[in-house]
C-alpha positions in Angstrom: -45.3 29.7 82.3 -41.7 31.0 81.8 -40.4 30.3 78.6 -37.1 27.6 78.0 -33.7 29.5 77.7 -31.6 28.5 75.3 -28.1 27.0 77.0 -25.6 28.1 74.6 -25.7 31.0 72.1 -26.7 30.2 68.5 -29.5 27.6 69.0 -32.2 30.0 69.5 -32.8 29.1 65.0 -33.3 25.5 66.4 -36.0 26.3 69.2 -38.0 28.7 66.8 -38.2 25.9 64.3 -39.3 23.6 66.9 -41.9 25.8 68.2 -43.1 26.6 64.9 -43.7 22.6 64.2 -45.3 22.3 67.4 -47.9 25.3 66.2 -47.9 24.0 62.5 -46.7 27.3 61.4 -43.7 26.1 59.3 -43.9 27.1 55.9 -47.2 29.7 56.3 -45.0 32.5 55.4 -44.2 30.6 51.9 -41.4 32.0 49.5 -39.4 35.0 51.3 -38.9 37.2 48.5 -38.4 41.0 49.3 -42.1 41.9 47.9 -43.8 39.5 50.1 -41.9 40.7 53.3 -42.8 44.3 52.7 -46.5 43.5 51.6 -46.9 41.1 54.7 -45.1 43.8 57.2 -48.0 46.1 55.6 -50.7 44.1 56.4 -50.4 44.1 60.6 -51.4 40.9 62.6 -50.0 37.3 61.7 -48.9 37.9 58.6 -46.6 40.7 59.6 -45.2 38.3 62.6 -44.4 35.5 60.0 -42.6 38.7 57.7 -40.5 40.2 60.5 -39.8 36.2 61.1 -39.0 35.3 57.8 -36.8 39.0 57.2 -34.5 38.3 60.0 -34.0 34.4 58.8 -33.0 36.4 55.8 -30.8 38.6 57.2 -29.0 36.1 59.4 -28.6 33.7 56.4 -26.7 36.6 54.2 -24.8 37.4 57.3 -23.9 33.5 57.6 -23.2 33.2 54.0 -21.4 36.2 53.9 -18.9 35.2 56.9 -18.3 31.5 55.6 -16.8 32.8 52.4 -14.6 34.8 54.5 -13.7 32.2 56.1 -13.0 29.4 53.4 -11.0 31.4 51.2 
């Protein structure tokens, strides 16, 4: 089956969240503090999926945060 591709750039945040409701997977990963990423990255399998996941949600939230206080001021 080929997977969907996202139309315009920037929803792909929306489709993972979609898919990960559809799988039940939302919230698994629980609290992303720095710690947790590097313990679950350790560990191989699942858990390191859900911490390379929820590392680059991190990533892309500081970048996010980062460019709209750039912008507003």
């Amino acid at each position: 089956m080929a997977r969907k591709r996202a139309k315009k750039r920037g929803y792909f945040l929306a489709e993972a969240r979609e898919r990960m409701e559809r799988k039940g997977t939302v919230g698994k990963f629980g609290r992303a503090t720095a710690s947790k990423i590097k313990r679950g990255l350790s560990k191989g399998g699942k858990e390191a999926k859900r911490a390379a996941f929820a590392k680059a949600m991190k990533t892309i939230a500081a970048r996010r945060k980062k460019k709209s206080r750039t912008t507003t001021r």
